[in-house]
C-alpha positions in Angstrom: -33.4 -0.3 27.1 -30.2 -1.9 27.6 -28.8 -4.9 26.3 -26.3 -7.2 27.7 -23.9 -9.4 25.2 -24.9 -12.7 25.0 -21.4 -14.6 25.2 -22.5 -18.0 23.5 -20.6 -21.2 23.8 -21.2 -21.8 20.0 -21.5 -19.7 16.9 -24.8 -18.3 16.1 -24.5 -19.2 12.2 -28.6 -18.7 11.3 -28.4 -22.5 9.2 -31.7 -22.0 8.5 -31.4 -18.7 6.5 -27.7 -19.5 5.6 -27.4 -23.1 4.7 -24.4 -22.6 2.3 -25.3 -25.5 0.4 -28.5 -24.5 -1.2 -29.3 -20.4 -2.0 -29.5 -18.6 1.2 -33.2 -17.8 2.3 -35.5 -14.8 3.0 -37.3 -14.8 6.6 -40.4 -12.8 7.0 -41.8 -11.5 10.4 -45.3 -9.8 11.4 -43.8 -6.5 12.0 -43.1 -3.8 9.3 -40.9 -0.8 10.6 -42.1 2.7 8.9 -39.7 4.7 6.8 -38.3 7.7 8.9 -35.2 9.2 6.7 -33.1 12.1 8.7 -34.1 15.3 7.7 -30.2 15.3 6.2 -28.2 12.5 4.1 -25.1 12.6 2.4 -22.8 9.8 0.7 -19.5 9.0 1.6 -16.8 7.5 -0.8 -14.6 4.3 -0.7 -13.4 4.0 -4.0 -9.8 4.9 -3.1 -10.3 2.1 -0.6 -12.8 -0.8 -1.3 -12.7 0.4 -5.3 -8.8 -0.5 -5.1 -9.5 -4.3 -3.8 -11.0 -5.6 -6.9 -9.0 -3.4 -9.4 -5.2 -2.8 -10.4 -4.0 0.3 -8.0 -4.9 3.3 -9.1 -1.4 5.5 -9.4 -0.8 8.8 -7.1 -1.7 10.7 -10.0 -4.9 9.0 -10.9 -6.2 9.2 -7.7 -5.7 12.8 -7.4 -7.9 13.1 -10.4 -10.9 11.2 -9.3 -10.3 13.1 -6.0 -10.8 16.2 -8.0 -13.6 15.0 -9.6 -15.5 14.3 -6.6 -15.3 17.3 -4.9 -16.5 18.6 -8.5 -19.5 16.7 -8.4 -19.7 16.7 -4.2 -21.4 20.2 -5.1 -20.5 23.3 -2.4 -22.1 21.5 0.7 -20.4 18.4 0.4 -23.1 15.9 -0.7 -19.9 13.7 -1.0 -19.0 13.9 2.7 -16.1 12.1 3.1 -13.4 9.7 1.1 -11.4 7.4 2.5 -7.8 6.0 2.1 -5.2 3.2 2.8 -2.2 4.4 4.4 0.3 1.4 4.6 1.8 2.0 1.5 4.4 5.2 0.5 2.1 5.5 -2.6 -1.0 5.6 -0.3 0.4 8.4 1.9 1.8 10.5 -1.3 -1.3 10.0 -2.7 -3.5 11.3 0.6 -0.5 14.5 1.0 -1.8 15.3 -2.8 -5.0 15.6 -2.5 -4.5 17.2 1.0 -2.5 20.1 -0.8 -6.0 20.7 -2.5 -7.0 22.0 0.5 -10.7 21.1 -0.6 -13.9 21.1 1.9 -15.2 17.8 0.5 -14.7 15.8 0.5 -13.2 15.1 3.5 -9.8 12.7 3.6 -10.2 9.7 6.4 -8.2 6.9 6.4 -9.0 2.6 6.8 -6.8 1.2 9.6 -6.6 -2.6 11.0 -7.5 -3.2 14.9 -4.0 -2.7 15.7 -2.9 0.2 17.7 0.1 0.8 16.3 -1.9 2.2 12.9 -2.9 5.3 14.6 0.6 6.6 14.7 -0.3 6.5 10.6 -3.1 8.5 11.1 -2.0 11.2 13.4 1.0 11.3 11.3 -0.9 12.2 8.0 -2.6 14.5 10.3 -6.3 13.1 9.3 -9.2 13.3 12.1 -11.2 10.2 11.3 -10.2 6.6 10.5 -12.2 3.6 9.6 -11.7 -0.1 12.1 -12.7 -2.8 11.3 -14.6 -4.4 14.0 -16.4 -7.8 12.1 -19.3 -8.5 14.6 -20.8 -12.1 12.7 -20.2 -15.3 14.6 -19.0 -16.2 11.3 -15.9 -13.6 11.4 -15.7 -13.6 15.5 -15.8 -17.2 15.9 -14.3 -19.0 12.5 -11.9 -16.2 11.2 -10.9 -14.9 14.5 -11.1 -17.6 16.9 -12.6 -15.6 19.5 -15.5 -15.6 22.0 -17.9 -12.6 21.7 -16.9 -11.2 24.9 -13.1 -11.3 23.9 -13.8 -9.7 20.3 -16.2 -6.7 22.0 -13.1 -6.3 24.7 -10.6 -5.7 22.1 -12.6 -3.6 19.9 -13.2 -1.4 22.8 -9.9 -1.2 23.5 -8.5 -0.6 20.1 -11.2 2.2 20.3 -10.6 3.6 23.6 -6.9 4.2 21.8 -8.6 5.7 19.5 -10.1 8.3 21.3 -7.2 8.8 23.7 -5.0 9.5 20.5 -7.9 12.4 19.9 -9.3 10.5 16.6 -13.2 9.6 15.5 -13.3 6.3 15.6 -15.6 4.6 12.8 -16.1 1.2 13.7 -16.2 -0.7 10.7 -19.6 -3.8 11.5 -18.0 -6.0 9.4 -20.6 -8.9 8.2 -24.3 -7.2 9.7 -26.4 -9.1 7.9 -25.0 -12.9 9.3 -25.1 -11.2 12.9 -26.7 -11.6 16.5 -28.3 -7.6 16.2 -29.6 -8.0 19.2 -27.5 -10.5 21.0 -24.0 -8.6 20.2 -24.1 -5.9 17.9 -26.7 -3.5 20.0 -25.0 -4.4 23.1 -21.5 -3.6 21.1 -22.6 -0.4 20.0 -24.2 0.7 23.3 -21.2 0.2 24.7 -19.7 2.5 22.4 -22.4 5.2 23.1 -21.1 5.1 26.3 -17.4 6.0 25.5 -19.0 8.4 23.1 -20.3 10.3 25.9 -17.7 10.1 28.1 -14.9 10.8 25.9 -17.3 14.1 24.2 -15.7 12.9 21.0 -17.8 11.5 18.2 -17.8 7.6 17.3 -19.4 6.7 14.0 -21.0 3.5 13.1 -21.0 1.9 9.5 -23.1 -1.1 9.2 -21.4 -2.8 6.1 -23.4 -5.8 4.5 -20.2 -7.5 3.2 -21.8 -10.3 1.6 -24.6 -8.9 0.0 -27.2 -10.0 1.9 -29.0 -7.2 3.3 -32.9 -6.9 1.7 -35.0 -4.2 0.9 -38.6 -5.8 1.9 -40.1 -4.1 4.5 -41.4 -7.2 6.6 -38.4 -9.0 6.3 -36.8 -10.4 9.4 -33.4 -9.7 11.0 -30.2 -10.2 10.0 -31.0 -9.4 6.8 -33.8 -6.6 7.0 -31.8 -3.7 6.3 -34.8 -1.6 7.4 -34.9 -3.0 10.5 -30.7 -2.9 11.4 -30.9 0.5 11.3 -34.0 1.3 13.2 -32.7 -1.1 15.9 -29.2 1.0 16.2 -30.4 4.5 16.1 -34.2 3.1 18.4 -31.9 0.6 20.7 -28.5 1.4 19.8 -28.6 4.8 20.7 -26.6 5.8 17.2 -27.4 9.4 16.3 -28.3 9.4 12.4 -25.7 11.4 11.3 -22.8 9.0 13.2 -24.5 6.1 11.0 -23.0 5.1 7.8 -24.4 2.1 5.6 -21.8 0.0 3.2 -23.4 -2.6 0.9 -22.0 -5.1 -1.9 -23.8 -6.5 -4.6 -23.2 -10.1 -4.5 -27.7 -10.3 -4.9 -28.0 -7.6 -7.4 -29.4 -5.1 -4.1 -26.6 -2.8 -3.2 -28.5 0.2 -4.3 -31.8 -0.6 -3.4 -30.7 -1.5 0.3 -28.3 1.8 0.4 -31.4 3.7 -0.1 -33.2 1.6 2.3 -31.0 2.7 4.6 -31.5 6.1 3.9 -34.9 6.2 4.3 -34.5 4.4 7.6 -32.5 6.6 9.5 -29.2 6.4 8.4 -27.7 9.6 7.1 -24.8 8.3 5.1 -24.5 5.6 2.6 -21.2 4.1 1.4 -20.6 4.1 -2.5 -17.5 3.7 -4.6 -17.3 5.5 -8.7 -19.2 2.8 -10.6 -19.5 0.7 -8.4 -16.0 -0.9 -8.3 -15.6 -2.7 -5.4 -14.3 -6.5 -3.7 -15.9 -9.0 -5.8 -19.7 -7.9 -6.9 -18.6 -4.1 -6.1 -20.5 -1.2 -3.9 -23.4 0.9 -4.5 -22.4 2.8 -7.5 -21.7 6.5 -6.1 -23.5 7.9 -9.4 -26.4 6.0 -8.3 -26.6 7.7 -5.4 -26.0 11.2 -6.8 -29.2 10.6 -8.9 -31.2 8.6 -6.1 -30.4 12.1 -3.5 -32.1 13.9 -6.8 -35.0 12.2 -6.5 -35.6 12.1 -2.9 -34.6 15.6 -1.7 -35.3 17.4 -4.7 -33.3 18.8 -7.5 -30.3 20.4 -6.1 -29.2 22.8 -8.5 -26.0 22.9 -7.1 -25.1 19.3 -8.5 -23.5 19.2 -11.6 -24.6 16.1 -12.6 -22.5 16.3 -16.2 -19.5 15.2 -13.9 -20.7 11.9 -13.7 -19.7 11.8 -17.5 -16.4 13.0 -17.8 -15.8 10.3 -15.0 -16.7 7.5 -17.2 -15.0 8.7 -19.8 -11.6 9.1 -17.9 -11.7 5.9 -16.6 -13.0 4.3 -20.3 -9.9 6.6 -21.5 -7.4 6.9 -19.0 -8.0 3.8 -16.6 -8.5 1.4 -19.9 -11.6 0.2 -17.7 -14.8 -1.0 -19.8 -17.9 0.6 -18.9 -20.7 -2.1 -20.0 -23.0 -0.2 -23.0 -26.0 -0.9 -20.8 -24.5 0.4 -17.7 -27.0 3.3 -16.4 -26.0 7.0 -17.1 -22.7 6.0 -18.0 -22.8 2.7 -20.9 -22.7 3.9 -24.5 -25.9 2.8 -25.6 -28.0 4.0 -21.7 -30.0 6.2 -23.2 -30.1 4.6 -27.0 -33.9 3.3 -28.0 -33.2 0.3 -30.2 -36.9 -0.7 -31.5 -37.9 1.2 -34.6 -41.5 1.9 -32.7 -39.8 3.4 -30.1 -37.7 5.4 -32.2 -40.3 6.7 -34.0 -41.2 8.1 -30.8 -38.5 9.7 -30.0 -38.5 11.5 -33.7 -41.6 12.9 -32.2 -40.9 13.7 -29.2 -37.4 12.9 -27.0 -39.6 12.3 -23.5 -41.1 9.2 -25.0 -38.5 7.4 -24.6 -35.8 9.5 -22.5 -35.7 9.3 -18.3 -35.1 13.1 -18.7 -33.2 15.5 -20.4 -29.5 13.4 -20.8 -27.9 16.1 -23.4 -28.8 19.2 -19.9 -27.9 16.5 -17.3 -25.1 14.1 -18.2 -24.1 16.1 -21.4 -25.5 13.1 -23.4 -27.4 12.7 -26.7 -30.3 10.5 -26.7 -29.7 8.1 -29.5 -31.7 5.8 -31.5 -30.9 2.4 -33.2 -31.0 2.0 -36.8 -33.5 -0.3 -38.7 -35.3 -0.6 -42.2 -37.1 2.9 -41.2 -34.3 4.9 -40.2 -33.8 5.8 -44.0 -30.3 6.8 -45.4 -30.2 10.2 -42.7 -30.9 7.6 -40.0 -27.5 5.8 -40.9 -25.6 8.4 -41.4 -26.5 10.0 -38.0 -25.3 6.7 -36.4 -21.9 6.6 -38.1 -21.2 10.1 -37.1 -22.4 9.8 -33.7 -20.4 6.2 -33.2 -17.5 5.9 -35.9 -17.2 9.7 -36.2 -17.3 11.3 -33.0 -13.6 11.9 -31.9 -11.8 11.3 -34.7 -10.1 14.1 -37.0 -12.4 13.5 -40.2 -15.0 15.3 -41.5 -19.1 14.4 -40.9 -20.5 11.7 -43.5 -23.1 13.1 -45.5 -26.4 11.0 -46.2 -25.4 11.3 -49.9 -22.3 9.3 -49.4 -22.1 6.7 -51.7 -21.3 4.5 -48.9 -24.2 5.2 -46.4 -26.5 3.9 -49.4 -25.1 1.1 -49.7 -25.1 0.4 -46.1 -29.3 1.3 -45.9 -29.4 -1.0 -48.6 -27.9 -3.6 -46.9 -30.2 -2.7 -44.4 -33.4 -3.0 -46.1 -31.6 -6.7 -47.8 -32.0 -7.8 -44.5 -35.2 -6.7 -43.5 -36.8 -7.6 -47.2 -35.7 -11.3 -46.0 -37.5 -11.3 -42.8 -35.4 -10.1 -39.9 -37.8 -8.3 -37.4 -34.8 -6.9 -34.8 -33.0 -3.6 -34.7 -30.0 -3.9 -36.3 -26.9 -3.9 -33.8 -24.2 -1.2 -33.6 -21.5 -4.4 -33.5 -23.0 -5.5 -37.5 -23.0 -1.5 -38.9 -19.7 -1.4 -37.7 -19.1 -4.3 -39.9 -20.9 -2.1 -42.6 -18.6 1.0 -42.4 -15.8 -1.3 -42.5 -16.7 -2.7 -45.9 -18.5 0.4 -47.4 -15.9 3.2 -46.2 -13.3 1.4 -44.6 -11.2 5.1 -44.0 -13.5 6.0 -41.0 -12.5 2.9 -39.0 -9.4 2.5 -37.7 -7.9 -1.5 -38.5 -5.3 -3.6 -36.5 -3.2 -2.8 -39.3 -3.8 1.5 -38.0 -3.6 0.3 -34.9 0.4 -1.6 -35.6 1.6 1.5 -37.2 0.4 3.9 -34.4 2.2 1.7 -32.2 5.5 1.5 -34.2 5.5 5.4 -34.7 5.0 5.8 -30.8 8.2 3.5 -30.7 10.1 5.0 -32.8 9.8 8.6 -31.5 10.6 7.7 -28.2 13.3 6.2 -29.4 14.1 9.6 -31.5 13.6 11.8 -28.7 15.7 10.5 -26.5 18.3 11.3 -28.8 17.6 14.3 -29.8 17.1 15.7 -26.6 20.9 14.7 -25.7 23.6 17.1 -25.3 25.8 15.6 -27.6 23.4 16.5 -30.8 23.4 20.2 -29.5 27.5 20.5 -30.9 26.6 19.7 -34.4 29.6 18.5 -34.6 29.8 15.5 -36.4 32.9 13.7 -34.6 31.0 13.8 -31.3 27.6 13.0 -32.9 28.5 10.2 -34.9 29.8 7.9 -31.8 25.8 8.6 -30.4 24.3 7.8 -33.6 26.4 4.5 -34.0 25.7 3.1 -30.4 22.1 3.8 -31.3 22.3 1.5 -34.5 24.2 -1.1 -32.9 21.6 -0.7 -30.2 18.3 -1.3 -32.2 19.2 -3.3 -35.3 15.8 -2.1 -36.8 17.6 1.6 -37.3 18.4 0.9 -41.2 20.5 4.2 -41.6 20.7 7.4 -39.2 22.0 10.9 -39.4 21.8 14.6 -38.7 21.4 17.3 -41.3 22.1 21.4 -40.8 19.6 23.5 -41.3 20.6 24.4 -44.7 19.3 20.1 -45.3 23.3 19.4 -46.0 24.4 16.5 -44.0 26.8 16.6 -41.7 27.4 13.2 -40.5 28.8 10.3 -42.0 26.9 6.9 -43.4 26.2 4.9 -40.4 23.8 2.3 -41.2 23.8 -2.0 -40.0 27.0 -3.3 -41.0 25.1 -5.4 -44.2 24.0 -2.4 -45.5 27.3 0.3 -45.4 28.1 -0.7 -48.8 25.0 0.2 -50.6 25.1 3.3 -48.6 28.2 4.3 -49.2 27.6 4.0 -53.1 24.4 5.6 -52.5 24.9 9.2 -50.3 27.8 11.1 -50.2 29.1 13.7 -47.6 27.4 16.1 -50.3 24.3 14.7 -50.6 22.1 18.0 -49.8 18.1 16.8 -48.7 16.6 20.1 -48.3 13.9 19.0 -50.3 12.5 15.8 -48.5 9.6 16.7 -46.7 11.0 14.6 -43.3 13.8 17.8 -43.5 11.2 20.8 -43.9 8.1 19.9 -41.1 10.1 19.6 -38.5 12.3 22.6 -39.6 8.6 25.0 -39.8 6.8 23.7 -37.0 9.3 22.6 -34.4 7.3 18.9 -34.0 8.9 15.2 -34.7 7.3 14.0 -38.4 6.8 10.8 -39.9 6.7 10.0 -43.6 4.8 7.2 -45.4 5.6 4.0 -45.5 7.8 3.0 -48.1 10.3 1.0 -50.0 13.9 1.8 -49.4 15.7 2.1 -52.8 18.8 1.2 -51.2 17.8 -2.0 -49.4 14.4 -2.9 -50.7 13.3 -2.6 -47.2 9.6 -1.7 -46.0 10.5 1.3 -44.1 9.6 4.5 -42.4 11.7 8.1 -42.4 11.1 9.8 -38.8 12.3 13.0 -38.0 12.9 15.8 -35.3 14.9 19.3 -34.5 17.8 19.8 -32.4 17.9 22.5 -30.9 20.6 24.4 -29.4 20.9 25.9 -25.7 19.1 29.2 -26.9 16.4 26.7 -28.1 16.9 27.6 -31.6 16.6 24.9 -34.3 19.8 24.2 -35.3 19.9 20.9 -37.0 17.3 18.1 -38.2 17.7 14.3 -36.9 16.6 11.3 -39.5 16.1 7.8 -38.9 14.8 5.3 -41.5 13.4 2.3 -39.9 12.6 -1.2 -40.8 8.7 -1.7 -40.3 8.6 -5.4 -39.7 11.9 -5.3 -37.4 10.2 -2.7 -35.4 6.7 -4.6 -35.6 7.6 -7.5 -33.6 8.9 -6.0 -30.4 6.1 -6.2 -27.4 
């Protein structure tokens, strides 16, 4: 049946379901569609696109890595079809000519253009087939953002795709704002339209419906716009979309994104949208692991999947991308598969598929965990602090018959002896450890020397790694060392030793100190002994000493250390600096 556009006078703005000022409301019809899902669906990815607009930009590098990462868990037939990217930016385009040099099936590289035909140069440039346009088909976006008719806004988009397809590229044409739309009243007769160019042109035009707002519903019986059940029957029944040019792209702005991408799935449309985690413009997109799981559940279990992916994601971007995963965040949060009531975790001591969706340790290579409380005994604690303080630190496993894991149950039972009847929380055992064995957790104070080590070795290799040091000789090396001190007032005294520990360079120190040095160490002074001299002489690595009090100054210092090494990369010398702690403390 064909529809014609309706060109109204006035905006079509559905005040009734929409009335801004009060929470927008859910219309009901008679008519219930039945599910009929396309005998194949796949998910396509836009966190390199939507995933960067509510996020600092990822860098060339990091994107390359999730890239990898999602052909990893895309599987061999590409249940992660496609990704897609900006290409405005020189970053952008390096970043899509990485992962191009990947030369990987899937996912496949598109790109997101703007309704301007000057873009396409872009695409054919970067030599990628597809590109997303956005063609907003609400009376909201068509009338108030873009001060157009309807017949003027479907005239340019047709154009813009017409281009599109004369340039030899799929168009996907981006239906910005579905769920506020006239379906039948412009976006069937928009899309029918494009059918038509489809089959003239014999080259493929794909359809994503994208519920920018959030407002798209699950319910079966619920009217249009905001039935997302009934948006896709009516363009693959009246729009004449095949199901595998259809592509659905939610946001979460009413806590549905998920539910209505798989809505759409089991309605006919063959792809839905996600982005890793969700990350997305304000409320975010379907979260893409989500989907992975959801595809599990429907189709069966692909063996092919390797669903342990999804956790070396979170932990890259929890590690690497200094993002915070919330603990209750499914399949990824710390505590997702953690059972907090002691009933419950009795349960699991039986038997793990109590309380466990499956098996987490085969699936996401994650240990089902269980809260501690008054019946967790002094094994119970000592489980959690190696599973939460221990885990992935460079100490040894606490023992239930650590002094300090008594005290802690002690504590424990203190508490529940005076009537609490909740679990006790990870945040108040951390509180525990710090108070019963303070050397398993790391304090601000760790933290500030980390940081002033980092500092100073960058610092240190910069000038060890200079041609200069590689002379040894001491006339040439001294006029480095001293710009270096006058440089970074922090540097209390600085100098380079042979590898027989004698030093070879003069006393260069801050100018209030020379004295004290000079009376202190000679041209003779031999330090073959200190242990900042001998590491970095047997293993090759920069060292650092404990902190300490200077002799000379009274200072609160630090020695650090490195090799020099020659052209032959042979060690040929030793570098010292002795540094002021709280100088170096203050800087950002």
């Amino acid at each position: 049946m064909k529809f014609d556009l309706q060109d109204v006078k006035e905006p079509q703005l559905y005040r009734d379901t929409f009335p801004f000022d009060e929470v927008c409301k859910i219309d009901f019809d008679s008519s219930i569609i039945l599910p009929s899902p396309p005998k194949d669906v796949w998910i396509t990815d836009t966190t390199f696109r939507d995933g960067q607009q509510s996020r600092p930009p990822y860098t060339v590098e990091q994107i390359v890595q999730l890239y990898k990462y999602l052909h990893r868990l895309s599987g061999p037939h590409g249940l992660i079809r496609m990704t897609e990217f900006f290409l405005y930016s020189k970053k952008d385009r390096e970043a899509v000519e990485k992962c191009m040099e990947l030369d990987y099936k899937y996912p496949i590289i598109s790109s997101w253009i703007r309704a301007v035909k000057s873009d396409f140069k872009l695409v054919k440039e970067m030599g990628i087939k597809e590109t997303g346009i956005l063609t907003s088909v609400s009376d909201y976006h068509i009338f108030l953002k873009l001060g157009k008719t309807r017949k003027e806004a479907m005239d340019s988009y047709l154009d813009i795709v017409r281009t599109s397809l004369e340039e030899g590229i799929i168009p996907r044409c981006h239906l910005e704002d579905i769920t506020r739309a006239d379906i039948y009243g412009f976006v069937i007769p928009f899309v029918q339209k494009l059918m038509e160019l489809q089959e003239e042109s014999g080259i493929p035009i794909k359809i994503r419906a994208c519920d920018t707002m959030g407002y798209g519903v699950p319910y079966p019986n619920a009217a249009l716009p905001r039935s997302v059940a009934k948006i896709i029957h009516s363009l693959v029944h009246d729009g004449g979309v095949p199901s595998e040019h259809l592509e659905w792209h939610g946001h979460n702005d009413f806590h549905k994104v998920h539910a209505n991408s798989v809505t759409a799935w089991l309605y006919g449309c063959a792809a839905v949208n996600a982005s890793l985690l969700g990350i997305g413009e304000r409320t975010g997109n379907s979260p893409l692991e989500a989907a992975i799981i959801e595809y599990i559940s429907l189709y069966g279990n692909d063996k092919e999947i390797d669903t342990t992916v999804i956790t070396e994601i979170g932990e890259y971007f929890e590690k690497e991308l200094e993002y915070t995963i919330p603990y209750n965040y499914p399949f990824l949060g710390r505590d997702f598969n953690t059972t907090r009531a002691g009933i419950h975790a009795d349960g699991v001591i039986k038997n793990r598929e109590i309380y466990s969706i499956f098996d987490t340790d085969k699936l996401l290579n994650r240990t089902l965990d269980v809260s501690v409380s008054d019946k967790s005994g002094v094994a119970g604690v000592a489980h959690w602090i190696n599973v939460y303080v221990v885990k992935d630190k460079k100490v040894e496993s606490i023992n239930k018959r650590h002094p300090g894991v008594k005290k802690i149950y002690d504590w424990i039972l203190e508490e529940y002896d005076n009537g609490r009847t909740t679990d006790v929380s990870n945040e108040e055992l951390l509180e525990q450890v710090k108070i019963h064995i303070p050397g398993l957790v790391e304090s601000d104070f760790d933290r500030l020397i980390d940081e002033v080590k980092e500092t100073a070795f960058e610092i240190l290799e910069e000038i060890s790694n200079r041609d200069e040091l590689k002379t040894m000789k001491a006339s040439i090396i001294e006029k480095i060392l001293l710009n270096y001190a006058n440089k970074y007032h922090f540097i209390q005294f600085i100098y380079v030793v042979n590898t027989d520990g004698q030093k070879i360079t003069k006393n260069i120190s801050q100018l209030e100190d020379k004295g004290k040095y000079d009376q202190s160490i000679d041209m003779n002074t031999n330090f073959s002994d200190r242990t900042w001299f001998l590491t970095p002489l047997q293993d090759g690595q920069h060292h650092a000493t404990k902190f300490y009090t200077s002799r000379i100054t009274g200072a609160w210092c630090i020695t650090v250390s490195a090799p020099i090494v020659d052209l032959q990369d042979n060690i040929c010398g030793i570098i010292g600096m002795d540094i002021r702690f709280e100088e170096i403390a203050k800087l950002d």
